[in-house]
LUMGUBA-386449 format. One record per atom (N, C-alpha, C): x, y, z. Coordinates in steps of 0.1 Angstrom, whole numbers, padded with zeros to 4 digits, always signed. Atoms other than C-alpha are relative to their C-alpha. Layout:
N
XYZ
...
This chain:
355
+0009-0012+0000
+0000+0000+0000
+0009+0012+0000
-0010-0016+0004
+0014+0038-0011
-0011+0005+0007
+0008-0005-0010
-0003+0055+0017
+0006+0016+0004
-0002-0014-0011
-0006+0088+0024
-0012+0005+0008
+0014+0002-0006
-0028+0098+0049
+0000+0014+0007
+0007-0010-0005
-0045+0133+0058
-0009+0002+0009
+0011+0002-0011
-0061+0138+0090
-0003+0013+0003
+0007-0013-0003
-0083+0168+0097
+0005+0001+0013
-0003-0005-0008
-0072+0191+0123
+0013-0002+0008
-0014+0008-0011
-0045+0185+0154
-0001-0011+0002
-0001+0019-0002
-0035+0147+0160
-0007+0003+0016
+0003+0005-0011
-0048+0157+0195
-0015+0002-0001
+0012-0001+0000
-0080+0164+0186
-0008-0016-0006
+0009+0015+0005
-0105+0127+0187
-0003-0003-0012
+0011+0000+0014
-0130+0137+0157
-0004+0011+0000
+0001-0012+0004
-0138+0164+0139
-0021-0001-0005
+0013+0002+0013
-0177+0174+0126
+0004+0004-0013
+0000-0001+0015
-0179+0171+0090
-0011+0000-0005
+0007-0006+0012
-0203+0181+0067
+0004-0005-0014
-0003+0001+0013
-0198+0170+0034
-0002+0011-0010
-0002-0012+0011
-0186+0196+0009
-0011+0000-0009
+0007+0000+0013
-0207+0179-0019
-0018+0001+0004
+0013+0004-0001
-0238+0176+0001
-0008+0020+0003
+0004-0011-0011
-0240+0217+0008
-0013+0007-0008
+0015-0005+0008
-0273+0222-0020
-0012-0009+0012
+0006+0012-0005
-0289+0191+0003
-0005+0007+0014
+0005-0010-0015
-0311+0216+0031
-0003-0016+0013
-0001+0010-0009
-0320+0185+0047
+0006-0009+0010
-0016+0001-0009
-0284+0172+0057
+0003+0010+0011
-0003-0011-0014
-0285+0194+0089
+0011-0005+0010
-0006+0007-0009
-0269+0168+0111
+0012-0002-0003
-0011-0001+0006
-0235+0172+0110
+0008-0015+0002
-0004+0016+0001
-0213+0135+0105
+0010+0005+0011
-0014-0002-0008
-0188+0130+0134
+0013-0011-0012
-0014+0008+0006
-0152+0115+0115
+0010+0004+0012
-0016+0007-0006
-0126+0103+0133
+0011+0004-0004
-0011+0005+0013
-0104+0096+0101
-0002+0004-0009
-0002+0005+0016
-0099+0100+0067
+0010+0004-0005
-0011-0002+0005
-0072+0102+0045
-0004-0006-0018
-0003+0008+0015
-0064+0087+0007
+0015-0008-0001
-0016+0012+0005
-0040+0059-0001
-0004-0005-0014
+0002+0005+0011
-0031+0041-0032
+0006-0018+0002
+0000+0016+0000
-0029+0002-0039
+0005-0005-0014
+0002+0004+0008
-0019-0022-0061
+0012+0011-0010
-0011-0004+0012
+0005-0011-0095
+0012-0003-0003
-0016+0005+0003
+0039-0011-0109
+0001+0014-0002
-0010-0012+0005
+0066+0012-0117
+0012-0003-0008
-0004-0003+0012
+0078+0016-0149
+0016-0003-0002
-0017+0007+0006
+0116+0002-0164
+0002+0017-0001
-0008-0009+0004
+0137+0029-0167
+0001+0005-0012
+0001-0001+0015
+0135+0047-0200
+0016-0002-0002
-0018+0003+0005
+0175+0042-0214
+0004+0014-0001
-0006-0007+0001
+0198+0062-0207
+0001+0008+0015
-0006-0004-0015
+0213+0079-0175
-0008+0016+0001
+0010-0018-0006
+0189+0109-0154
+0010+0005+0000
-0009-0007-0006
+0204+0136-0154
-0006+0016+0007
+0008-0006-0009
+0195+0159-0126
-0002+0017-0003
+0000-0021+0005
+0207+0196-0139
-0012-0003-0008
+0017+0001+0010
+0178+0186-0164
-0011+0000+0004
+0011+0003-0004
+0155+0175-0148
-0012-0002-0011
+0012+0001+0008
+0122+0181-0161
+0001+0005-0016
+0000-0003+0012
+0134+0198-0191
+0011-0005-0011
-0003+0013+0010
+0149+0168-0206
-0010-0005-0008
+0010+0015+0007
+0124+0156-0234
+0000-0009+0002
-0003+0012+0002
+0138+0123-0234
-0007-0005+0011
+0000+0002-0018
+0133+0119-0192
+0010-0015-0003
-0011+0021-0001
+0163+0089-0198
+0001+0001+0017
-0001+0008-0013
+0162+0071-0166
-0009+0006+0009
+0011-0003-0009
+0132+0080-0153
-0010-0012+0001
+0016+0014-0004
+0099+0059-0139
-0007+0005+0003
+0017-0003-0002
+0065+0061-0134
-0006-0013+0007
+0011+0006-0002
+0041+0048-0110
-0013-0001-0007
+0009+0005+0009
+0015+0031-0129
-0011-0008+0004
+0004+0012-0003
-0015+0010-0129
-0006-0002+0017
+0005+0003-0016
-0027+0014-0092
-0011+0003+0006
+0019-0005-0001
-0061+0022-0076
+0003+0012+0010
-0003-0012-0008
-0066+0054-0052
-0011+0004+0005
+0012+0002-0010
-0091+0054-0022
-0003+0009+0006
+0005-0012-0010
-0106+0082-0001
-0008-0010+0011
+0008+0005-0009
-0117+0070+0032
-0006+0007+0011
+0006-0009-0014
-0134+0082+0063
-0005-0013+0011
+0004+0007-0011
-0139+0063+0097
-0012+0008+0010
+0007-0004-0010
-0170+0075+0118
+0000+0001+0015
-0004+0002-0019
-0166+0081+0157
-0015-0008+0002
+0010+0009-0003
-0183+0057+0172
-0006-0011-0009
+0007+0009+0008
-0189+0033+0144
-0001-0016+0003
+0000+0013-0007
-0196-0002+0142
+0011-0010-0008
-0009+0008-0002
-0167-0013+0128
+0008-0002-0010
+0001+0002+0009
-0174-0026+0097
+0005+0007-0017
-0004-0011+0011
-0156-0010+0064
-0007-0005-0011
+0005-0004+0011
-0175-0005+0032
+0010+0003-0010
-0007-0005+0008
-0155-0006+0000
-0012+0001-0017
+0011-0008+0012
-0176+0013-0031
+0012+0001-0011
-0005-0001+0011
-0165+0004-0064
-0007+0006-0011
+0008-0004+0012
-0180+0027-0094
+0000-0008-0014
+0002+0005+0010
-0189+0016-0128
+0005+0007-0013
-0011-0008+0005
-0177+0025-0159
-0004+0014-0004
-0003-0006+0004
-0169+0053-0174
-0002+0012+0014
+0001-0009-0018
-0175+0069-0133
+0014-0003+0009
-0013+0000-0006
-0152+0078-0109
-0012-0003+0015
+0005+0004-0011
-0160+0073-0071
-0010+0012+0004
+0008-0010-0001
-0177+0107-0072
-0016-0003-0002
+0014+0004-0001
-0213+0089-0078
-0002-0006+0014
+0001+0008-0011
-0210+0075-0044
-0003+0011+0012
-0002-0011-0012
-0204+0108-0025
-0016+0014-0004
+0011-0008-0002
-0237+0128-0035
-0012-0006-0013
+0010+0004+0014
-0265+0129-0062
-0004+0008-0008
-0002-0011+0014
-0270+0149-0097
-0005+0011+0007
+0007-0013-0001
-0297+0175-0077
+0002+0001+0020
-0004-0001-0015
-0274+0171-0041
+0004-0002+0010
+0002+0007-0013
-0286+0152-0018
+0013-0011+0003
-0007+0007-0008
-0268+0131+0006
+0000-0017-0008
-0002+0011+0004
-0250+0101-0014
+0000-0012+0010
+0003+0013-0010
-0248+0061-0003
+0010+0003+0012
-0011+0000-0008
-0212+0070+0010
-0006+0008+0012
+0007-0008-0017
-0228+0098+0038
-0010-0012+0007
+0014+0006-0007
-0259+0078+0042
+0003-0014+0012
-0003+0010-0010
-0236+0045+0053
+0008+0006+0015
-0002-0011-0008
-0214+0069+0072
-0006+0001+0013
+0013-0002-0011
-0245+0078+0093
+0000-0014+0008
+0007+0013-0007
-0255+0040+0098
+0014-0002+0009
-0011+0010-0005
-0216+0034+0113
+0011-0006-0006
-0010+0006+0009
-0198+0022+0086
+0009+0009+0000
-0011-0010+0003
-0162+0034+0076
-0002-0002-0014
+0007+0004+0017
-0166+0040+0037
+0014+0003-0006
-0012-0006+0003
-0138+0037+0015
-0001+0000-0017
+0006-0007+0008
-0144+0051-0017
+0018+0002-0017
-0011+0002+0007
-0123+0035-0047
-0002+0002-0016
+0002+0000+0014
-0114+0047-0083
+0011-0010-0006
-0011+0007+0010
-0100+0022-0105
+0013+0004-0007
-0011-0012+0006
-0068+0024-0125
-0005-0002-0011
+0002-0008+0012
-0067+0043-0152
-0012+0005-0002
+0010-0011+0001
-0094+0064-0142
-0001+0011+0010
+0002-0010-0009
-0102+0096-0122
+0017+0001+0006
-0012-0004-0007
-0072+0100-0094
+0006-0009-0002
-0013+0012+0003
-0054+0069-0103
-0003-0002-0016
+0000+0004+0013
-0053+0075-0141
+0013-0002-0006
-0013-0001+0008
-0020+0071-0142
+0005-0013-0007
+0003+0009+0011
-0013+0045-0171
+0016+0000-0012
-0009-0001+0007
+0019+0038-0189
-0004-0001-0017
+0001+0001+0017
+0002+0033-0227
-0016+0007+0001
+0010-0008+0009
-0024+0060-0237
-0008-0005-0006
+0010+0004+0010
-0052+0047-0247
-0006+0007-0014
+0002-0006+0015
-0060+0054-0285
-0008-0007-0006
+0010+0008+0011
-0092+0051-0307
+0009-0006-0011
-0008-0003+0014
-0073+0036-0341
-0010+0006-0009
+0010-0004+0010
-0101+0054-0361
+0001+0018+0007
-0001-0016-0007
-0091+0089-0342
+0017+0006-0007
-0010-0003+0009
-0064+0101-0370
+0006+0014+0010
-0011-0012-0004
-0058+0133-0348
+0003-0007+0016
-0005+0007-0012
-0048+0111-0316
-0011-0002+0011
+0008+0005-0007
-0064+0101-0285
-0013+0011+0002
+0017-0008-0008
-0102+0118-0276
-0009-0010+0010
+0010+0007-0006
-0127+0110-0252
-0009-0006-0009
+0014+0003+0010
-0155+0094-0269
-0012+0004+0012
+0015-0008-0005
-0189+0111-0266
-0008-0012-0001
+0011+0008+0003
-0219+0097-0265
-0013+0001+0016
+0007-0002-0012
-0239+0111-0233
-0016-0004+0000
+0016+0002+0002
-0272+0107-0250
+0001-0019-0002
-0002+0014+0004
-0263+0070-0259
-0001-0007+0013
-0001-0001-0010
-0255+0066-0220
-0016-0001+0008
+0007-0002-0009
-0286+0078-0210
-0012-0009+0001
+0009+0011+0010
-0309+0054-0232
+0002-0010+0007
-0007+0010-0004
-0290+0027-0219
-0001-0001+0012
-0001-0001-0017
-0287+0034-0185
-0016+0003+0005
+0014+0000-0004
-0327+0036-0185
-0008+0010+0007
+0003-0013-0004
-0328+0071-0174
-0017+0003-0006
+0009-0003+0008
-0349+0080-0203
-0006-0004-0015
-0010+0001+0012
-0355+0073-0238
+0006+0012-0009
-0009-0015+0008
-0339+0105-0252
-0002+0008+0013
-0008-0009-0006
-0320+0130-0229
-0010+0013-0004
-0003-0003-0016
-0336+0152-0209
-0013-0010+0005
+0013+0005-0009
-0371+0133-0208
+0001-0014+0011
+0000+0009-0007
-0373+0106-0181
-0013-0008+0000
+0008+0011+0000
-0395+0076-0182
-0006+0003+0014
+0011-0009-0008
-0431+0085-0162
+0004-0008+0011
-0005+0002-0013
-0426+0079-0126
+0014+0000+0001
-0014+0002+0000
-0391+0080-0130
+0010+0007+0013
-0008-0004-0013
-0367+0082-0097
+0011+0008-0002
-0011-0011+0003
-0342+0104-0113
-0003+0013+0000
+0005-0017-0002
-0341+0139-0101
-0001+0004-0010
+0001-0011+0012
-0355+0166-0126
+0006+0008+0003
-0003-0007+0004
-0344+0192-0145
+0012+0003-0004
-0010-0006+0005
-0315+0207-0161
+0013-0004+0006
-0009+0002-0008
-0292+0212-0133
+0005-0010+0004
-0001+0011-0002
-0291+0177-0123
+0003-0008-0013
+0000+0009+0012
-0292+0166-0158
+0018+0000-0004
-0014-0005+0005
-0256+0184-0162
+0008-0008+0010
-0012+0008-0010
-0242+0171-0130
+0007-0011+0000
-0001+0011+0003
-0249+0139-0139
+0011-0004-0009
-0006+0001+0014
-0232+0140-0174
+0014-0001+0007
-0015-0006-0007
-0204+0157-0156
+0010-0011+0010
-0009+0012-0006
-0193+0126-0136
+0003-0011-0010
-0005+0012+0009
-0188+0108-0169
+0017+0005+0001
-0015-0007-0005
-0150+0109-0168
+0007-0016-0010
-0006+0012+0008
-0126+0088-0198
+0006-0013+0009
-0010+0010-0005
-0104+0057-0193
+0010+0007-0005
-0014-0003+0003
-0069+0066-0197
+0009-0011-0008
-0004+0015+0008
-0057+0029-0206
-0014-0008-0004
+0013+0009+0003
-0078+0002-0216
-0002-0015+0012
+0004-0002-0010
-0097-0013-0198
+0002-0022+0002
-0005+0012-0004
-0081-0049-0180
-0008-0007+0013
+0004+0009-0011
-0102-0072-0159
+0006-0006+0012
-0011+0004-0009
-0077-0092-0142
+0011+0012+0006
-0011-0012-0002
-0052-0061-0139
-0011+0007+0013
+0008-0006-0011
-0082-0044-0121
-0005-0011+0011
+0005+0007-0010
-0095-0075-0099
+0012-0002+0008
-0018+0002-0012
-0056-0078-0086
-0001+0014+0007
-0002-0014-0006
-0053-0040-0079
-0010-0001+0010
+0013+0000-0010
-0090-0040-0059
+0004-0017+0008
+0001+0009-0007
-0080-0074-0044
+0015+0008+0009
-0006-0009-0008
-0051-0052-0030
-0003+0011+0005
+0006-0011-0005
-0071-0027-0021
-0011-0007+0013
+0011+0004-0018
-0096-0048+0007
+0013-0005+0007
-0010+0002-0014
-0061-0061+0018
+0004+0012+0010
-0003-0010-0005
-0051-0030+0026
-0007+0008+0009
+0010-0005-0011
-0086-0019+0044
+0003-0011+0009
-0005+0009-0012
-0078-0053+0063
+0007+0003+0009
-0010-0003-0012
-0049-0044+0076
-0004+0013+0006
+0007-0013-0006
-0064-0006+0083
-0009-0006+0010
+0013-0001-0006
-0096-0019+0098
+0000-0016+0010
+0000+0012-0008
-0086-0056+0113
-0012-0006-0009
+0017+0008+0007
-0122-0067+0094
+0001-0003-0016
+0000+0004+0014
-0129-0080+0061
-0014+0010-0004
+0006-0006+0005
-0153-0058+0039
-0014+0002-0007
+0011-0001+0008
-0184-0049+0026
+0003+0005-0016
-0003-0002+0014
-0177-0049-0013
-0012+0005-0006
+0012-0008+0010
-0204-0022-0031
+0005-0001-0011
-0007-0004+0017
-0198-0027-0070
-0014+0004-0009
+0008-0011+0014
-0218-0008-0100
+0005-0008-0009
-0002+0001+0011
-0221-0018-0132
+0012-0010-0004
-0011+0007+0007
-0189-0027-0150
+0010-0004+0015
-0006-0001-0011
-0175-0023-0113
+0002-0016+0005
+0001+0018-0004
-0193-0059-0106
+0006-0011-0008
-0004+0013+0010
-0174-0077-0136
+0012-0001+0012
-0013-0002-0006
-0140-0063-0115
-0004-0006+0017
-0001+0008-0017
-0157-0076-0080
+0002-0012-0002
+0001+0015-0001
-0160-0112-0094
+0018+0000-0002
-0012+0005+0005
-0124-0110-0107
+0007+0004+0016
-0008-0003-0012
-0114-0096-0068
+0001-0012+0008
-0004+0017-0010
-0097-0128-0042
-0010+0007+0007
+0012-0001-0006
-0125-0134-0022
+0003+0000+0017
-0009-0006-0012
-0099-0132+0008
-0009+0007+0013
+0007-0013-0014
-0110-0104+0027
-0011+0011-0004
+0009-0006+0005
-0148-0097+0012
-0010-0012+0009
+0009+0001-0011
-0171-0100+0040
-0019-0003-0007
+0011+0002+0005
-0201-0098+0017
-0006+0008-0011
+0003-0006+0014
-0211-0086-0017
-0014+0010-0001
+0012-0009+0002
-0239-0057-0028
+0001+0004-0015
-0001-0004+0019
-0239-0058-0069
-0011+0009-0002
+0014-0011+0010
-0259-0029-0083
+0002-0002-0014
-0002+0006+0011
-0266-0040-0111
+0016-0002-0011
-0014+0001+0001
-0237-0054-0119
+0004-0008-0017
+0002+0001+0013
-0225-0064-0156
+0004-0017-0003
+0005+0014-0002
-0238-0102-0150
+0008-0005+0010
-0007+0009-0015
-0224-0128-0120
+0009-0009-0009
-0013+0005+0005
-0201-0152-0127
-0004-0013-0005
+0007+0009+0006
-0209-0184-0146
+0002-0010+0014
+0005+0008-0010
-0220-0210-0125
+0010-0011-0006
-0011+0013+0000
-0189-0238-0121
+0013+0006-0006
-0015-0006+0002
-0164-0214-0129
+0007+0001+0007
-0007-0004-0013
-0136-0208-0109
-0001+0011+0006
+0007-0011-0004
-0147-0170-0101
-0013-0009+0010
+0012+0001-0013
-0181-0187-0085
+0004-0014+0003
-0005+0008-0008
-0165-0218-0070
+0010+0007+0009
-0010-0010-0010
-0138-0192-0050
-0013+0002+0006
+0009-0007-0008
-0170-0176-0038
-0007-0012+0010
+0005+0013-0009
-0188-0208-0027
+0007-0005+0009
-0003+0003-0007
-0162-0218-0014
+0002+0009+0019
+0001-0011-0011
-0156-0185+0012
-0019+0001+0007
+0017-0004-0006
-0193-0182+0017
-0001+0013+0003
+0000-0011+0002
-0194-0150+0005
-0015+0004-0002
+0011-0004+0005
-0230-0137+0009
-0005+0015-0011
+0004-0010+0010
-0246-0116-0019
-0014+0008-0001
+0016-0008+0006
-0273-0090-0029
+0003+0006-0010
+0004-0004+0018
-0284-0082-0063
-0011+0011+0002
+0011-0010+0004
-0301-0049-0070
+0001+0005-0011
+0002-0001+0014
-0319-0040-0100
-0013+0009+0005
+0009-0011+0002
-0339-0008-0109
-0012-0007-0009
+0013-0001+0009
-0371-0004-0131
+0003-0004-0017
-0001+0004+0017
-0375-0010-0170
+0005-0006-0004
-0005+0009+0005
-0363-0038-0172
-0007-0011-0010
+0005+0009+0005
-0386-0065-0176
-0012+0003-0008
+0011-0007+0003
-0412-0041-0186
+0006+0017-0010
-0010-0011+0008
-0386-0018-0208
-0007+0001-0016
+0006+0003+0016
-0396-0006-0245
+0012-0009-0004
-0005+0012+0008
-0391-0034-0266
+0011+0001-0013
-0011-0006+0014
-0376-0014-0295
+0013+0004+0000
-0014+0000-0006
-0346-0006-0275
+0009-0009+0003
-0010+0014-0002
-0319-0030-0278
+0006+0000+0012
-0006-0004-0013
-0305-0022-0244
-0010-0008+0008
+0009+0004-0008
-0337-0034-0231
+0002-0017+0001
-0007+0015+0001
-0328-0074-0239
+0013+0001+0008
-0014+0001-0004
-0295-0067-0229
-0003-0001+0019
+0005-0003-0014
-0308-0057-0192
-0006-0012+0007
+0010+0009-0002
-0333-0084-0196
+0007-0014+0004
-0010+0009-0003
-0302-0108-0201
+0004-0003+0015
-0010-0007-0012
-0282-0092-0169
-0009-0009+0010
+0007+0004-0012
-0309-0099-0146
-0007-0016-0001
+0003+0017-0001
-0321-0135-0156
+0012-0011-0003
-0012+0005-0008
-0282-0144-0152
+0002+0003+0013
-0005+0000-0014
-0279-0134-0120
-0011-0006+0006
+0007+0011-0004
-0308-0152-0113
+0002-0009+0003
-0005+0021+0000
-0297-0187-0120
+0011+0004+0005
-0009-0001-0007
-0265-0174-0105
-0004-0007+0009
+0005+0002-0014
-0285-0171-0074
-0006-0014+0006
+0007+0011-0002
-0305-0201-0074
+0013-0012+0001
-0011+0007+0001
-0272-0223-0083
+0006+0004+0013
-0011-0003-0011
-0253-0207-0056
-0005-0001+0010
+0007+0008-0013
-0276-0216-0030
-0003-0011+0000
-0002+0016+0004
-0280-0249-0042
+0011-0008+0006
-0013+0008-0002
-0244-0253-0038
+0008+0005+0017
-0007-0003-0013
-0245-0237+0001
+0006+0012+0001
+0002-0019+0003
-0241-0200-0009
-0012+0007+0004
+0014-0006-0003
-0265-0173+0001
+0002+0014-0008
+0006-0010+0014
-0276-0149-0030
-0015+0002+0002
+0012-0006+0000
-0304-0127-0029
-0001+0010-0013
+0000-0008+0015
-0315-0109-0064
-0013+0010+0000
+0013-0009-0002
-0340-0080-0059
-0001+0008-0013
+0007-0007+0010
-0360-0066-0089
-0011+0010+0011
+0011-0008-0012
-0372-0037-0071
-0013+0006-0003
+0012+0002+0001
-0408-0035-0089
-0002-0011+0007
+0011+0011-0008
-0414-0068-0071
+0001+0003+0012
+0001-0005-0014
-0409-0050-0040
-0010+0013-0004
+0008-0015+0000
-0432-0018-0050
+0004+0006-0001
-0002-0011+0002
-0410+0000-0058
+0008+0005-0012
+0001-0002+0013
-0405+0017-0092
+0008+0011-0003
-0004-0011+0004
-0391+0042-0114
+0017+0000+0000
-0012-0001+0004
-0355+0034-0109
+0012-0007-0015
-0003+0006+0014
-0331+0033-0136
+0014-0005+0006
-0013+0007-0003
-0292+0019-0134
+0006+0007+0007
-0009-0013-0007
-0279+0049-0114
-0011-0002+0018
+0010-0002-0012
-0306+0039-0083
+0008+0009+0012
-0008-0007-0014
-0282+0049-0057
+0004+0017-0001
-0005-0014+0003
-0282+0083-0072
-0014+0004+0000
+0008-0003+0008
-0319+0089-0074
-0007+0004+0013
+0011-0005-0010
-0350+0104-0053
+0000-0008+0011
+0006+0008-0015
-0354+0071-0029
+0013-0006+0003
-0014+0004-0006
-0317+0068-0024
+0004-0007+0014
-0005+0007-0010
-0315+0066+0009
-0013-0011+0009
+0012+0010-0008
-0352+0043+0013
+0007-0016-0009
-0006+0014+0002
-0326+0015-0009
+0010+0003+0006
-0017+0002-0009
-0296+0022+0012
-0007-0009+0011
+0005+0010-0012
-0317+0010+0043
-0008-0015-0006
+0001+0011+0003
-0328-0019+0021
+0015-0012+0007
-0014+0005+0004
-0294-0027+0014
+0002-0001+0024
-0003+0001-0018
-0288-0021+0064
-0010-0016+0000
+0004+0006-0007
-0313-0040+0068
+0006-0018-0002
-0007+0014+0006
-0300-0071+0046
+0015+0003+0006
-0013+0007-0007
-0266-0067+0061
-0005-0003+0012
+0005+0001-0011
-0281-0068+0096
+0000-0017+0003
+0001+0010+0000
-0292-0097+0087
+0014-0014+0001
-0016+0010-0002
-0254-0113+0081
+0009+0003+0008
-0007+0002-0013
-0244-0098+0113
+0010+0013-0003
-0012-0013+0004
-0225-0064+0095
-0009+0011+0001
């Protein structure tokens, strides 16, 4: 672990109140959070061969060449916070793609994200961006369209995003009942957490790095972890050692692991419990939208995940949250109007496994 670690105020002072910076549109957040802790560390990477040729120091930076220089590469980079008085328990929040860990810490029109809301319950939350994205984009090979003749660009596509992600079907309208905050301002924020890859994008590279990253809350926290993953985030939790993962929470995650693979035979074997959550429009999505099968896929694999993995002495739970009553969410739930009425979904089901 490359640890550096920032602690609010004098080392003699216990805990500080905190407020959350991101939450200060959010009138409701009155109650201010006690923290203990937080700081940022990084996990996991390499560092780079020496380019050829001897540093030379009078140069320094203004050597084009940089001969004999290196680069840390390739590593993840966590923000964390411990609560005074918590219960113990650490929380690690993995985002999905093309997001940084900033979807975890508020919501497009404010309010108090999952990260505060666990926070509150006790949890320490530790709040991780993959590499080669956001604060750990550092990346030895540049990712490059080959169809991008003037060199690397982001690729657009915000309205494509939003279709997909079941927001709406066309940007800005939202699908009727829809749990995603209105209007404009929210609409931009949203966008605004889209954020490139820097490299391309490595499964195993990233399930090693995040499987160094709960070692590293281990040794911080003595406990093994609550693993939150998003989207593309859940392909990178199946690829994480099941080591020191106390218990899984896929939001919709980009399918489970095939059943008799080695990915879901590691898990079986640990007795790693799981919850599956899934928004609205799915099974009930327009038909003319190919995104809508694709969804349709997601969630009737993790089904038979779940059924197989308790079969085999596993405990998987897969919530379609229309068959709970509750509606309107699209793939971003943890960002949306009843944010914090599925966070306490999500307490009450750890409760149940004793976190």
């Amino acid at each position: 672990m490359k640890k550096q670690t920032f602690i609010i105020g004098a080392l003699a002072l216990a805990a500080i109140i905190f407020t959350s910076c991101c939450n200060q549109k959010d009138e409701t957040a009155t109650a201010g959070l006690v923290i203990e802790k937080q700081g940022v560390f990084s996990s996991g990477g390499r560092v780079t061969d020496p380019i050829p040729g001897d540093y030379d120091p009078t140069q320094n930076w203004m050597d084009p060449t940089r001969k004999g220089t290196t680069t840390h590469v390739d590593h993840a980079n966590t923000f964390y916070q411990v609560p005074a008085g918590g219960n113990g328990n650490p929380v690690v929040f993995l985002h999905g793609y093309g997001q940084t860990r900033t979807g975890w810490q508020s919501t497009p029109d404010g309010r108090e994200g999952w990260a505060d809301l666990f926070l509150r319950k006790g949890y320490s939350t530790f709040l991780v961006d993959q590499p080669r994205r956001g604060a750990a984009a550092a990346t030895e090979m540049i990712v490059n369209d080959p169809g991008d003749v003037d060199g690397p660009r982001f690729k657009v596509g915000e309205q494509a995003w939003y279709t997909h992600f079941r927001i709406g079907r066309v940007a800005p309208e939202r699908y009727e009942g829809s749990q995603f905050p209105e209007g404009a301002e929210a609409q931009t924020q949203f966008f605004c957490q889209m954020t490139p890859n820097t490299g391309n994008y490595d499964e195993a590279l990233f399930g090693s790095v995040l499987s160094d990253v709960l070692a590293d809350v281990q040794k911080m926290t003595g406990k093994k972890s609550v693993y939150v993953t998003h989207s593309q985030g859940g392909r990178v939790g199946w690829a994480t050692d099941a080591t020191n993962i106390a218990a899984i929470v896929a939001v919709e995650p980009g399918f489970a692991p095939m059943v008799g693979s080695p990915e879901y035979q590691k898990f079986v074997e640990a007795k790693v419990p799981m919850l599956f959550l899934f928004g609205d429009n799915i099974m009930n999505g327009p038909e003319d939208i190919q995104s809508t099968g694709f969804w349709q896929m997601v969630l009737n694999q993790c089904r038979d995940f779940a059924e197989h993995y308790n079969q085999d002495g596993g405990d998987a739970t897969v919530i379609y949250l229309p068959d709970q009553g509750i509606h309107g969410n699209s793939h971003f739930l943890f960002q949306e109007k009843n944010n914090a009425e599925l966070a306490d979904l999500v307490f009450e089901w750890l409760k149940t496994k004793g976190l």
